[in-house]
N, CA and C atoms as a LAMMPS dump frame, in Angstrom:
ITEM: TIMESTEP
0
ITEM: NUMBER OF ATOMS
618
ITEM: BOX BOUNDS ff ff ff
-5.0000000000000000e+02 5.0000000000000000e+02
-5.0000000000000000e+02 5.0000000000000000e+02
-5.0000000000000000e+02 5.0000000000000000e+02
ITEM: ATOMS id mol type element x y z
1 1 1 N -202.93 -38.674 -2.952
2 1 2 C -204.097 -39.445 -2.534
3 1 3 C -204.402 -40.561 -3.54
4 2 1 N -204.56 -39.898 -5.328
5 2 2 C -204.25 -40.997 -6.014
6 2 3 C -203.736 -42.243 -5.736
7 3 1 N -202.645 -41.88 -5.852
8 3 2 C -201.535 -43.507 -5.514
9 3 3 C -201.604 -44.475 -4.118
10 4 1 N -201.996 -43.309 -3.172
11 4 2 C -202.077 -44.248 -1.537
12 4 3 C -203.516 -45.196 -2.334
13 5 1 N -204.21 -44.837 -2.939
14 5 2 C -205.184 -45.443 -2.895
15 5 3 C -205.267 -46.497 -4.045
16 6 1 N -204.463 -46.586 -5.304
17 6 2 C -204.712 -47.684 -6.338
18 6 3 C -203.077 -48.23 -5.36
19 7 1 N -202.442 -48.152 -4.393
20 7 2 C -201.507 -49.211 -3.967
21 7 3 C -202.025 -49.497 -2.59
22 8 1 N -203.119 -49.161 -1.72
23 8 2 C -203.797 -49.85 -1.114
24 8 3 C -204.515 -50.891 -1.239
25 9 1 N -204.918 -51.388 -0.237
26 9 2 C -205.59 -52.499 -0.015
27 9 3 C -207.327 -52.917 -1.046
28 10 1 N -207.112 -51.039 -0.997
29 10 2 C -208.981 -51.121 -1.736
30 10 3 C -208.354 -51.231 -2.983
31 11 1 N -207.503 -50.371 -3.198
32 11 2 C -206.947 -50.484 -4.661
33 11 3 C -206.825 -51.653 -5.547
34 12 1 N -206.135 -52.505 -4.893
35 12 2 C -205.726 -53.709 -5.109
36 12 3 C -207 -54.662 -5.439
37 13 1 N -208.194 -54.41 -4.872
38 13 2 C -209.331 -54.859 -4.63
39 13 3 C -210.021 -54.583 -6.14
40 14 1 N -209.797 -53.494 -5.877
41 14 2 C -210.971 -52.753 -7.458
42 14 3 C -210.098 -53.041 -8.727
43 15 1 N -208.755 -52.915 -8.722
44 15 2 C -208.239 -53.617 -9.491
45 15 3 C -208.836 -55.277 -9.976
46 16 1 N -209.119 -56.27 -9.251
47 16 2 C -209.165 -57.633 -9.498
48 16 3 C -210.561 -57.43 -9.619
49 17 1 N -211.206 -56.987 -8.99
50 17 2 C -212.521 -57.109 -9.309
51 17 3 C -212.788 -56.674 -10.504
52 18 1 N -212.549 -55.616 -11.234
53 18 2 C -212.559 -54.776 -12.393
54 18 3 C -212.313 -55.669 -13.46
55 19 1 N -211.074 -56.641 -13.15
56 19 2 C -210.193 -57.886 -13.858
57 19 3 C -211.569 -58.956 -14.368
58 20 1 N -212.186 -59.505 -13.216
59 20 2 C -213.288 -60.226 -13.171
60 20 3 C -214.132 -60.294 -13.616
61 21 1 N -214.789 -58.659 -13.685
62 21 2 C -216.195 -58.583 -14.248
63 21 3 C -215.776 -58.473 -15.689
64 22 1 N -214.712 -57.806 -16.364
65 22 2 C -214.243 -57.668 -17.955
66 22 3 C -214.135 -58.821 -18.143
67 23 1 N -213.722 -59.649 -17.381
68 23 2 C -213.188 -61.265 -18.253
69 23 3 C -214.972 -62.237 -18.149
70 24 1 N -215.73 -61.854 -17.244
71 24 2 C -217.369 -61.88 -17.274
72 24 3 C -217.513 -61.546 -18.689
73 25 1 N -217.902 -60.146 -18.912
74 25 2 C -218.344 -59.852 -19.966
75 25 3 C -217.612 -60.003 -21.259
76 26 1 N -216.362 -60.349 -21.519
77 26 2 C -215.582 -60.993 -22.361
78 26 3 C -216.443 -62.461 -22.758
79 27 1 N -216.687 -63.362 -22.003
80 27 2 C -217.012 -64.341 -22.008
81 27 3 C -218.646 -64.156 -22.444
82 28 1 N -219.132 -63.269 -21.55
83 28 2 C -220.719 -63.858 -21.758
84 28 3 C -220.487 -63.144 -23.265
85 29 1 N -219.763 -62.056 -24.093
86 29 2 C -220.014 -61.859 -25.439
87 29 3 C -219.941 -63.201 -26.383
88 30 1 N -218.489 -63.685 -25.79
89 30 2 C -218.114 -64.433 -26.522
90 30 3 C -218.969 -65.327 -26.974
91 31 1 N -219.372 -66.146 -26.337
92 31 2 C -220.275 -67.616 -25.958
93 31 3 C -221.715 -67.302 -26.242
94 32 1 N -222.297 -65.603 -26.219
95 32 2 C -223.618 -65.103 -26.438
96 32 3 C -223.578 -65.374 -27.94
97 33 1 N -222.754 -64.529 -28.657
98 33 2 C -222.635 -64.397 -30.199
99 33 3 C -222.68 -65.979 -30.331
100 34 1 N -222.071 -67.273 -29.825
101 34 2 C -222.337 -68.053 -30.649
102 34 3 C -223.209 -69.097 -30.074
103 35 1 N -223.589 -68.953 -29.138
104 35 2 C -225.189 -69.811 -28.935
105 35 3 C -226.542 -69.313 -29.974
106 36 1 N -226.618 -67.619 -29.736
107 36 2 C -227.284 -67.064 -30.472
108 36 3 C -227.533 -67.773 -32.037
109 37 1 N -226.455 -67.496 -32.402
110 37 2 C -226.376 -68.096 -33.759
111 37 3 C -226.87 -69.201 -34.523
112 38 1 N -226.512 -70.336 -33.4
113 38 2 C -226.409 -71.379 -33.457
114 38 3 C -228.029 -72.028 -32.975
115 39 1 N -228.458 -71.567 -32.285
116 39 2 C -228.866 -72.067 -31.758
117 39 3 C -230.217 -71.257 -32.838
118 40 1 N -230.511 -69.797 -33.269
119 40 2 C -231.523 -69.676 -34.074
120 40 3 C -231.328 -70.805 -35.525
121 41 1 N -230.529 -70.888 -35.846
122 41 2 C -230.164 -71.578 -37.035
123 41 3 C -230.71 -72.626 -37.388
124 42 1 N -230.358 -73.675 -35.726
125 42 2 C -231.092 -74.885 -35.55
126 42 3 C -232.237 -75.006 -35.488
127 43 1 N -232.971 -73.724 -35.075
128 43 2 C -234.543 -73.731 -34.984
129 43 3 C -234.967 -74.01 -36.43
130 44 1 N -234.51 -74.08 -37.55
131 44 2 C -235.315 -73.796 -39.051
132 44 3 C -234.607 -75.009 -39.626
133 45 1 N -234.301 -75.702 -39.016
134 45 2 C -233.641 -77.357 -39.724
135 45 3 C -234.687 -78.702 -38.894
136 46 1 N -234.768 -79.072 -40.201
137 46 2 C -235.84 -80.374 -39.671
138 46 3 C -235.218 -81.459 -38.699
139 47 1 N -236.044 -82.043 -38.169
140 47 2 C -235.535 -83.1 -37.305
141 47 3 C -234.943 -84.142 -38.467
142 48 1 N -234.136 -85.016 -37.976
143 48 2 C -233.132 -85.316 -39.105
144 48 3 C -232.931 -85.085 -40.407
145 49 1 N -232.186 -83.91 -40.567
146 49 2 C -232.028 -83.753 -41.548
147 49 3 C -230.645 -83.678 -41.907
148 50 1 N -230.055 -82.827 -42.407
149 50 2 C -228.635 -83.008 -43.071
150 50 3 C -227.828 -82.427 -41.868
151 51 1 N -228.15 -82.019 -41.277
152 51 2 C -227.115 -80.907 -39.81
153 51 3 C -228.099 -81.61 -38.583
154 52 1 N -228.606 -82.376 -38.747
155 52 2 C -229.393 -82.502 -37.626
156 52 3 C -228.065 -83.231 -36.46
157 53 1 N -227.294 -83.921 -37.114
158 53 2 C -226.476 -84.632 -35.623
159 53 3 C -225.492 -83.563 -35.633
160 54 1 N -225.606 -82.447 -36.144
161 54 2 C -224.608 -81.609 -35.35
162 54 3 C -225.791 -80.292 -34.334
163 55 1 N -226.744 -80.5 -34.607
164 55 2 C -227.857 -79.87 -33.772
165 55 3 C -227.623 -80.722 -32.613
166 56 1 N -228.097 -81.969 -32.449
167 56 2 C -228.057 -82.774 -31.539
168 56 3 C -226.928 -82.64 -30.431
169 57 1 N -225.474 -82.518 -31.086
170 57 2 C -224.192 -82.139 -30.646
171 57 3 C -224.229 -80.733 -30.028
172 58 1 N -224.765 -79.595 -30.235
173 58 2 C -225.316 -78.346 -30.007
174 58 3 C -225.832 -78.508 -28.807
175 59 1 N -227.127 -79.361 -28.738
176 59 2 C -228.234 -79.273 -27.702
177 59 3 C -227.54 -80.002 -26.219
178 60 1 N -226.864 -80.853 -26.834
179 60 2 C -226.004 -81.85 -25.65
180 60 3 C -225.208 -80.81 -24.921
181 61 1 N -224.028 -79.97 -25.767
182 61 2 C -223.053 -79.283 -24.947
183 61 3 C -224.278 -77.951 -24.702
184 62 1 N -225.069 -77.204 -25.213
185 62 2 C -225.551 -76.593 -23.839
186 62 3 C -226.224 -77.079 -22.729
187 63 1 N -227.06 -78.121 -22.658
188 63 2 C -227.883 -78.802 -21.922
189 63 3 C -226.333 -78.761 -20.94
190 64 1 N -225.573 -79.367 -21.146
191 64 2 C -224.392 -80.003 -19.844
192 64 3 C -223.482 -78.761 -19.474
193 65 1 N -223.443 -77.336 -20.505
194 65 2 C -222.954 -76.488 -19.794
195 65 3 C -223.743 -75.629 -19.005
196 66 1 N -224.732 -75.809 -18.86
197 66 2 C -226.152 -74.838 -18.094
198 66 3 C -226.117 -75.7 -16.862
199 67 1 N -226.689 -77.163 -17.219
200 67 2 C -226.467 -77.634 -15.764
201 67 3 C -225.358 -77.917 -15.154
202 68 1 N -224.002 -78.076 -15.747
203 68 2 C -222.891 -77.855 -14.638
204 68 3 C -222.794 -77.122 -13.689
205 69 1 N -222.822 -75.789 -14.413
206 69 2 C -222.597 -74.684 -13.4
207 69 3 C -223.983 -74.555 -12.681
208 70 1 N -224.861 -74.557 -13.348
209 70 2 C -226.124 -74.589 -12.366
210 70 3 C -226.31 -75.138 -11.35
211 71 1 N -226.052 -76.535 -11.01
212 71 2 C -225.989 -77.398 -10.144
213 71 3 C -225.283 -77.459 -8.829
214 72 1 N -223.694 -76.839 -9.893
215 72 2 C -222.845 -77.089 -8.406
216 72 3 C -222.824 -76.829 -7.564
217 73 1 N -223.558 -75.684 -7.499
218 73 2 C -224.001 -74.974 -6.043
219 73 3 C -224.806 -75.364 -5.033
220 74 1 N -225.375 -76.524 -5.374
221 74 2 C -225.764 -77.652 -4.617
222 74 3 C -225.079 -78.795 -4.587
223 75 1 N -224.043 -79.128 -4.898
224 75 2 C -223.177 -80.12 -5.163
225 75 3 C -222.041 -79.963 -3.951
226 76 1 N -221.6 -80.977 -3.325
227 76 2 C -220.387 -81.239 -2.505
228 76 3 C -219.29 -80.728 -2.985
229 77 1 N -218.329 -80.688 -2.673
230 77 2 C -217.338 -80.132 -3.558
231 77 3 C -216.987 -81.206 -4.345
232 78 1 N -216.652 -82.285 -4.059
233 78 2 C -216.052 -83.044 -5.635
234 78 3 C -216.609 -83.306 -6.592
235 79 1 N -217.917 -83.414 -6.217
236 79 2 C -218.823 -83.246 -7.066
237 79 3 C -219.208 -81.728 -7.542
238 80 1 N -218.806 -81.109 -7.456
239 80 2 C -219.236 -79.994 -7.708
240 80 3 C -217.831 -79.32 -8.85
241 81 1 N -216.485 -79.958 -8.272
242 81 2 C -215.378 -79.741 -9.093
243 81 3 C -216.092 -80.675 -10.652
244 82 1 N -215.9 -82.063 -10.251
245 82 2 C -216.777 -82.56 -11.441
246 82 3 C -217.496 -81.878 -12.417
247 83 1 N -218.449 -81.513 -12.392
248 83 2 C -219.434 -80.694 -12.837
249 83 3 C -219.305 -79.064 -13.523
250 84 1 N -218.206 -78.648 -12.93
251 84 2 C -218.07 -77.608 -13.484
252 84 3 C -216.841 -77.958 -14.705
253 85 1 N -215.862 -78.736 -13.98
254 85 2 C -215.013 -78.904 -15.687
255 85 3 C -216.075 -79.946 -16.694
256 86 1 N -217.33 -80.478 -16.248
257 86 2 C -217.942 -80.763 -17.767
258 86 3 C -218.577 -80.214 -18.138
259 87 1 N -218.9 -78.638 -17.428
260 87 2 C -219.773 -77.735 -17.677
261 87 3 C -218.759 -76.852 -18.854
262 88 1 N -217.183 -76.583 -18.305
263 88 2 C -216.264 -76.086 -19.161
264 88 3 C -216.069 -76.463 -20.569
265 89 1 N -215.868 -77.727 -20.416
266 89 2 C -215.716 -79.116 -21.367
267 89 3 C -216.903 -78.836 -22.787
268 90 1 N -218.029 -78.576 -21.853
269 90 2 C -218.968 -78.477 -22.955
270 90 3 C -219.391 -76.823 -23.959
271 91 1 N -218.731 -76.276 -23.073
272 91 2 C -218.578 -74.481 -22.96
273 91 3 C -217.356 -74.249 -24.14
274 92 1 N -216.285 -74.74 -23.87
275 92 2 C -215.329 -75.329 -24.933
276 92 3 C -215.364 -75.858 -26.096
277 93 1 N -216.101 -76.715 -26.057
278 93 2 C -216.514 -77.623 -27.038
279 93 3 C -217.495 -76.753 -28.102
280 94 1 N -218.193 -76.162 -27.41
281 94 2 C -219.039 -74.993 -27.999
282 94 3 C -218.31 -73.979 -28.772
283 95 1 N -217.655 -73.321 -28.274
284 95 2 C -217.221 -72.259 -28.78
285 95 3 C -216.12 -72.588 -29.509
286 96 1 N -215.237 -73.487 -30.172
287 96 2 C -214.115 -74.495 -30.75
288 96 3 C -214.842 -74.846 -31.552
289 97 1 N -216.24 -75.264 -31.771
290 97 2 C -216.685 -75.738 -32.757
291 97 3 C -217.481 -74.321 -33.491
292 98 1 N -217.993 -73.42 -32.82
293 98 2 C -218.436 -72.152 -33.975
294 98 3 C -217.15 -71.542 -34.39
295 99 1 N -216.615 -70.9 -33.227
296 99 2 C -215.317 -70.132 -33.981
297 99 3 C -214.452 -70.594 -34.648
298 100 1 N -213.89 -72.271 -34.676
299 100 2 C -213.081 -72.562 -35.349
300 100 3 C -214.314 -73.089 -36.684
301 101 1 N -214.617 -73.625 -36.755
302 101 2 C -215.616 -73.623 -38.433
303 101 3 C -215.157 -72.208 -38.598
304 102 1 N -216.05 -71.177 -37.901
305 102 2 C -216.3 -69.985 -38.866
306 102 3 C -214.64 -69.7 -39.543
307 103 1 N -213.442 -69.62 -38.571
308 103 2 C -212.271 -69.277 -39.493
309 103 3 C -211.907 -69.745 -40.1
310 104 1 N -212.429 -71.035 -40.369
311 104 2 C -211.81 -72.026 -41.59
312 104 3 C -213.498 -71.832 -42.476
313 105 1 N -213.507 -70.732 -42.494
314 105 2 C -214.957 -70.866 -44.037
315 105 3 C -216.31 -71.632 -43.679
316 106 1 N -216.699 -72.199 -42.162
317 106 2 C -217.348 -73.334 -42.018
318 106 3 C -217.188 -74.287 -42.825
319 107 1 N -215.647 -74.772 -42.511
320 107 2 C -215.7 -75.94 -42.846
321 107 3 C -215.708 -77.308 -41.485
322 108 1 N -216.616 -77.954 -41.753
323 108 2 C -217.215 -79.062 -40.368
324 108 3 C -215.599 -79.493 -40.088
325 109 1 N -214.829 -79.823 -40.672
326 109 2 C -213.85 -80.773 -40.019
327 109 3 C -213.083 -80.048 -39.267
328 110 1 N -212.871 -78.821 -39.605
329 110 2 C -212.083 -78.075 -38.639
330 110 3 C -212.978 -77.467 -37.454
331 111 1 N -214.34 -77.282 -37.942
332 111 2 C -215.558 -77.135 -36.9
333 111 3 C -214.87 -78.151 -35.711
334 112 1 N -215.311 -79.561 -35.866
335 112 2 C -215.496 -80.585 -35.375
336 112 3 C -213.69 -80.77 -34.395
337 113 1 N -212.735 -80.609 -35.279
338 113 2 C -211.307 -80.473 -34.659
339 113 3 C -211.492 -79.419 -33.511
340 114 1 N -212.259 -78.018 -33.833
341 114 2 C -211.703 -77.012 -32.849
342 114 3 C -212.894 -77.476 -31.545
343 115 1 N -213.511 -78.287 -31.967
344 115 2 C -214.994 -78.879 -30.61
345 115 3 C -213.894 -79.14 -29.98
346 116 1 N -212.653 -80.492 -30.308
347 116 2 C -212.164 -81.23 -29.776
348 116 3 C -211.114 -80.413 -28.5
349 117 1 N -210.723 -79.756 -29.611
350 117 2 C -209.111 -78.324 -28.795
351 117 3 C -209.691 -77.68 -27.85
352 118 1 N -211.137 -77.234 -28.09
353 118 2 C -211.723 -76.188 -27.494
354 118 3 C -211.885 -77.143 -25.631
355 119 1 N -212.466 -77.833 -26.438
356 119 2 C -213.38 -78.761 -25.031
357 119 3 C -212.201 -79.105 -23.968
358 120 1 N -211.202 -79.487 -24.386
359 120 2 C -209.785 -80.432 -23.841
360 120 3 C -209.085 -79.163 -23.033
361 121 1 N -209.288 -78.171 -24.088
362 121 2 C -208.098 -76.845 -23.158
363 121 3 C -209.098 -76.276 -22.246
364 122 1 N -210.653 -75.815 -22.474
365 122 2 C -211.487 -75.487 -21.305
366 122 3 C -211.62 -76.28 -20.249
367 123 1 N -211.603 -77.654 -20.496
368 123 2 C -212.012 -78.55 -19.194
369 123 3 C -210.458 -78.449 -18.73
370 124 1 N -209.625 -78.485 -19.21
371 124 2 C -208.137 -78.941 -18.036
372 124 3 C -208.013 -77.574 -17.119
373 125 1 N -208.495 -76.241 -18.216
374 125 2 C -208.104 -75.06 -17.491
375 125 3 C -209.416 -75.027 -16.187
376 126 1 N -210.205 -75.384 -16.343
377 126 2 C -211.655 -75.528 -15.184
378 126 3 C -210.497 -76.179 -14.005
379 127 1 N -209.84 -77.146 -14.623
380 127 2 C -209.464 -78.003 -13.02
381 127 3 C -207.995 -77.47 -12.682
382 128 1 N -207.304 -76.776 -13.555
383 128 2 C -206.134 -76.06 -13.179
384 128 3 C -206.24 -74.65 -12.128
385 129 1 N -207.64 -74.095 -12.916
386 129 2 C -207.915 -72.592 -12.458
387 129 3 C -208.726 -72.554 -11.593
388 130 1 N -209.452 -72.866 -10.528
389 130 2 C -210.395 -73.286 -9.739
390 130 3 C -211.384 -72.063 -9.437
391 131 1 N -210.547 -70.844 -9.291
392 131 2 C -211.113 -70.293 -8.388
393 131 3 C -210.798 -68.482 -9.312
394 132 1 N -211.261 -67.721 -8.921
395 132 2 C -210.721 -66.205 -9.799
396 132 3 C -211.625 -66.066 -11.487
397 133 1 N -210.371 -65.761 -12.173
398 133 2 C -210.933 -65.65 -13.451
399 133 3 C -211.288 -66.8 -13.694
400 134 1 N -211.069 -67.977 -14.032
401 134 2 C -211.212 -69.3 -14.252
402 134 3 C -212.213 -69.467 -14.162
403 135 1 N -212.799 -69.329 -12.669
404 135 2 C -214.388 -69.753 -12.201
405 135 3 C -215.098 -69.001 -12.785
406 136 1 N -215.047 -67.497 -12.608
407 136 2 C -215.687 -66.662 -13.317
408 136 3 C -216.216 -67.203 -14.586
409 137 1 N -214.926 -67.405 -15.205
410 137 2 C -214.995 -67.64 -17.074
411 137 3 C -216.501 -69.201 -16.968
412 138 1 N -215.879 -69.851 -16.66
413 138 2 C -216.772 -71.306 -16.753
414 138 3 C -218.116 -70.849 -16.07
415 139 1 N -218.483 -70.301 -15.188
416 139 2 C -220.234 -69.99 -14.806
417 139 3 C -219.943 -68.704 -15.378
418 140 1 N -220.126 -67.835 -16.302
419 140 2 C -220.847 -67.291 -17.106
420 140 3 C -220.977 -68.231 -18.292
421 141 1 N -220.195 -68.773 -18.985
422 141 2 C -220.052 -69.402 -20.102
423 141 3 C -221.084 -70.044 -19.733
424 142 1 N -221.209 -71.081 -18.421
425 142 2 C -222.822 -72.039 -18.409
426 142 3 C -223.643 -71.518 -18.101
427 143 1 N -224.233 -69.758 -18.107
428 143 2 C -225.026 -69.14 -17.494
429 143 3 C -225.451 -69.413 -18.943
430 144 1 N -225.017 -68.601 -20.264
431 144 2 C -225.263 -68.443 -21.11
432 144 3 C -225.589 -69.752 -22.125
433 145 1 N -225.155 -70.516 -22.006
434 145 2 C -225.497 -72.006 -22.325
435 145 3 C -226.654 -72.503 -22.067
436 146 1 N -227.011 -72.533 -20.504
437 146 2 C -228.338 -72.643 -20.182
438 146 3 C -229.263 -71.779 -20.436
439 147 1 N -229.316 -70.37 -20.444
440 147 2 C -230.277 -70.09 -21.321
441 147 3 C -230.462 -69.969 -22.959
442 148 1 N -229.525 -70.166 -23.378
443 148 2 C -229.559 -70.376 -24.848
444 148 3 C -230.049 -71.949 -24.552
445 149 1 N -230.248 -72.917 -24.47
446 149 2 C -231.068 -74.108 -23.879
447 149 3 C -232.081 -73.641 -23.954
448 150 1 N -232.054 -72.741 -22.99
449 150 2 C -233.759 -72.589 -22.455
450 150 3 C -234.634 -72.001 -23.275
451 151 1 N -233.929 -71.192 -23.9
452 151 2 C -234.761 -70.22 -25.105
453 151 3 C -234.837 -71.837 -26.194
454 152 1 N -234.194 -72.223 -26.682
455 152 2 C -234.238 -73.816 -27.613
456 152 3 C -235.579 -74.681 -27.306
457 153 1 N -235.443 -74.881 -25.938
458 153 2 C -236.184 -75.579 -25.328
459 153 3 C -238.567 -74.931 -25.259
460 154 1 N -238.01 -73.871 -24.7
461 154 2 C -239.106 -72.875 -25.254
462 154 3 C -240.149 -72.481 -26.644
463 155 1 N -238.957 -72.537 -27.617
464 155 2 C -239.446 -72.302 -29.068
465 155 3 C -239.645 -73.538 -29.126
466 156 1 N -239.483 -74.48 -28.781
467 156 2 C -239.884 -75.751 -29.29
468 156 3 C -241.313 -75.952 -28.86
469 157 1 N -241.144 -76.172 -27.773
470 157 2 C -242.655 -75.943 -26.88
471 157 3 C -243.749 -75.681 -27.146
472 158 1 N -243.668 -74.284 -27.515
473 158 2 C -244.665 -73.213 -28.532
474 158 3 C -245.373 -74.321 -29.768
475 159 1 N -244.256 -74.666 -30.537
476 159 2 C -244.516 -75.381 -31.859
477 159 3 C -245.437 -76.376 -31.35
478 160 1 N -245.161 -76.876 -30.2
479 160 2 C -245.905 -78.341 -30.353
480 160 3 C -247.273 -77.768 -29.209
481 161 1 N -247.106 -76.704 -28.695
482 161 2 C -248.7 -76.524 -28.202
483 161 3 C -249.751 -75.749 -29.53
484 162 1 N -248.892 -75.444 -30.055
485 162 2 C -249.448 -74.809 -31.233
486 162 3 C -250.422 -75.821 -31.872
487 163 1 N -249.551 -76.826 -32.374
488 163 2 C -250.284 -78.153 -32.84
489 163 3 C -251.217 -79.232 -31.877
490 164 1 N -251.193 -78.725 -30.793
491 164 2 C -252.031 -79.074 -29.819
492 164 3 C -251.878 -80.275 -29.499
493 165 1 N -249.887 -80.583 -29.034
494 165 2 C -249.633 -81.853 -28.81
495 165 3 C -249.108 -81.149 -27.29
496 166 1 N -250.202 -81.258 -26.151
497 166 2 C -250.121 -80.61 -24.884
498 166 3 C -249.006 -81.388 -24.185
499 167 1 N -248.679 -82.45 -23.649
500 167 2 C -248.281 -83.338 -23.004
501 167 3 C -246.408 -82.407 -23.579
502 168 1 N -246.191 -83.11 -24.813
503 168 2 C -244.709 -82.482 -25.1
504 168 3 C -244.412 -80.963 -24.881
505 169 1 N -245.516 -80.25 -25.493
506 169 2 C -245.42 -78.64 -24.809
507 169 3 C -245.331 -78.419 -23.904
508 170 1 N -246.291 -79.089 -22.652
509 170 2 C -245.971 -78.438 -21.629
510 170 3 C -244.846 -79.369 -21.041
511 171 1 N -244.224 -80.054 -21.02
512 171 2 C -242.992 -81.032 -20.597
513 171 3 C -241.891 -79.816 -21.029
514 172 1 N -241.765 -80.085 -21.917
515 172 2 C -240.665 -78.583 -22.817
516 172 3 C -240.469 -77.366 -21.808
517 173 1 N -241.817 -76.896 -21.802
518 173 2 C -242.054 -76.042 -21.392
519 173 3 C -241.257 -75.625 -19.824
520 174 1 N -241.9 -76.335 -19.024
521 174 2 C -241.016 -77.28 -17.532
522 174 3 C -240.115 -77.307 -17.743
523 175 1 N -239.318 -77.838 -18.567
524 175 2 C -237.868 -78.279 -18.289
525 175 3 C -237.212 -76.773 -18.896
526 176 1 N -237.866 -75.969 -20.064
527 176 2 C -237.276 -74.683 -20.111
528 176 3 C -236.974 -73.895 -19.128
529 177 1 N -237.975 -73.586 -17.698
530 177 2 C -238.368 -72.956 -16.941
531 177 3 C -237.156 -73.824 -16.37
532 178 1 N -236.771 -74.679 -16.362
533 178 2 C -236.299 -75.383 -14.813
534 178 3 C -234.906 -75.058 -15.492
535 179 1 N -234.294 -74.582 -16.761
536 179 2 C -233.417 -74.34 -17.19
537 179 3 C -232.733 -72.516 -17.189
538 180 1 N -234.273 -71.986 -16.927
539 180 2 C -233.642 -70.601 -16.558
540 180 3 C -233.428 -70.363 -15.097
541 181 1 N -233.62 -71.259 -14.108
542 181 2 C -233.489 -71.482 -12.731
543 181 3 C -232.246 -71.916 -12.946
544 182 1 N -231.616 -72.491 -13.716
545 182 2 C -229.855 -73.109 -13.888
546 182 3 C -229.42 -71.393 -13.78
547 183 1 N -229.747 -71.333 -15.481
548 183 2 C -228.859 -69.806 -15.515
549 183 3 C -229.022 -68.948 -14.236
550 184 1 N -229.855 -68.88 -13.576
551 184 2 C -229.99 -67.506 -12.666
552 184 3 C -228.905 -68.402 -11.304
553 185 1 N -228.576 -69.213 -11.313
554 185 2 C -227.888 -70.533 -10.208
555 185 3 C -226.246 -70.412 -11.01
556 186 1 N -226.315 -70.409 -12.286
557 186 2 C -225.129 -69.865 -12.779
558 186 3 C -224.66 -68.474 -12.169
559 187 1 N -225.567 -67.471 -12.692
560 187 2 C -224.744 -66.344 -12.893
561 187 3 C -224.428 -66.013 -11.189
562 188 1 N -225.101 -66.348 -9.825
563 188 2 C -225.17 -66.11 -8.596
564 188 3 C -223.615 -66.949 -8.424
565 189 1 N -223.671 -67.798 -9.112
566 189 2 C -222.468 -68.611 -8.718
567 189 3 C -220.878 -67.647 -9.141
568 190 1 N -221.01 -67.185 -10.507
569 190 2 C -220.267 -65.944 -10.837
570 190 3 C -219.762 -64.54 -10.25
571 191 1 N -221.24 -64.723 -9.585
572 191 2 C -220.857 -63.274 -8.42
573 191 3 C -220.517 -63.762 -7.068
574 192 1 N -220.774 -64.999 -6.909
575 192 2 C -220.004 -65.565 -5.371
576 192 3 C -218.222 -65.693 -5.788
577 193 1 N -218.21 -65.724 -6.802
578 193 2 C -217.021 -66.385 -7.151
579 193 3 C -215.858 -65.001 -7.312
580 194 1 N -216.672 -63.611 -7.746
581 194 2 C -215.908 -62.012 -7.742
582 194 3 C -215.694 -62.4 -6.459
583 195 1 N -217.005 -62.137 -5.188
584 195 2 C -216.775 -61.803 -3.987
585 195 3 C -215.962 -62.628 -3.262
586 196 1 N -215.422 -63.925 -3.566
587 196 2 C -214.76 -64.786 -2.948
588 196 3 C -213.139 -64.105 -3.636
589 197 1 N -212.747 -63.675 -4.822
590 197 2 C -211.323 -63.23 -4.921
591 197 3 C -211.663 -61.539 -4.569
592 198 1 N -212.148 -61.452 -4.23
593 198 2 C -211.938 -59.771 -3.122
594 198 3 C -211.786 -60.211 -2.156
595 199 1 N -212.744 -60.755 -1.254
596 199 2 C -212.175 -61.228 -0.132
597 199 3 C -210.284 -61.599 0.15
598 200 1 N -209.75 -62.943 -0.962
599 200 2 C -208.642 -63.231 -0.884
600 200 3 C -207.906 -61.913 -0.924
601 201 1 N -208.257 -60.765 -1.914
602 201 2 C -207.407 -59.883 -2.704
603 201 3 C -207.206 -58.942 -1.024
604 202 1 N -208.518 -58.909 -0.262
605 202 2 C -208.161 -58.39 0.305
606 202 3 C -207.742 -58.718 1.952
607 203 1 N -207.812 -60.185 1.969
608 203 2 C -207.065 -60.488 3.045
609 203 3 C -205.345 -60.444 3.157
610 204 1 N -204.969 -60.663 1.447
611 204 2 C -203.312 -60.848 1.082
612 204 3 C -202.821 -59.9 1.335
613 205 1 N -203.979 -58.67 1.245
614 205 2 C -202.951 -57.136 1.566
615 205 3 C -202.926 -56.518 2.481
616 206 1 N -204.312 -57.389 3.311
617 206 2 C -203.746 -57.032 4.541
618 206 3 C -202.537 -57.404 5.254
């Protein structure tokens, strides 16, 4: 009974799906550990200060990997292909620039080199891999982007209603909120994207 059933049709099924959600949670670790990081870090550095244009560089690639994937799901398809390899691009770029610093000692130039490797091999693989793990990988990666954004976006907020500069707080504030509406538009997009390779997995065996 075993075997009729991991070389059946369901088999075959729970297999890829199983594939999917690990390479999910592979990713959302990955990309969690270093938004996290990164992104508390930046909270305690002044506005221009000595790291500030690599904050800036930070805020850009999550801002564009949250709304890639967020978006596309309202997006046409070419536009929507668009959007997700600069959602990759920036997902890449992200994670090339923490992990490669951190193995070279944080040192910025190899930081700044692995932005480059990172960004170039995520965005080509976004438009090579369209659909399966691929898709998977790129909307979690911008699930997690956008809310590491959004949490950025938030703590900021706070600070400036604190000081009772209302207008920028609550603007912040808005666009935080309109940034955890990405992520939750991400991660739906992630689980359309399992149920779309079960489907295939299980039309092929039929």
């Amino acid at each position: 009974m075993k075997t009729n059933f991991e070389q059946g049709p369901t088999g075959i099924t729970f297999k890829r799906v199983t594939v999917l959600v690990a390479v999910a949670a592979f990713v959302a670790a990955l990309m969690g550990s270093a938004v996290a990081r990164t992104v508390f870090s930046s909270l305690s550095e002044p506005v221009g200060g000595r790291k500030w244009s690599y904050i800036v560089a930070l805020l850009v690639s999550l801002s564009v990997a949250g709304a890639g994937t967020g978006l596309r799901i309202l997006m046409p398809r070419r536009f929507g292909i668009l959007a997700n390899a600069l959602s990759a691009t920036a997902s890449g770029a992200l994670l090339g620039f923490y992990y490669g610093g951190l193995a070279a000692g944080k040192n910025p130039q190899f930081a700044v080199a692995g932005a480059v490797i990172g960004g170039i091999l995520m965005g080509a693989g976004s438009l090579r891999f369209r659909t399966g793990a691929g898709a998977v990988a790129v909307a979690v990666a911008g699930a997690v982007g956008g809310y590491g954004f959004a949490f950025w976006l938030w703590a900021v907020s706070l600070a400036f209603l604190t000081a009772q500069r209302l207008i920028e707080g609550i603007f912040l504030s808005g666009l935080s909120l309109g940034y955890i509406g990405l992520t939750v538009s991400s991660l739906l997009l992630a689980i359309k994207e399992i149920k779309r390779s079960e489907k295939i997995s299980l039309r092929k065996a039929g």
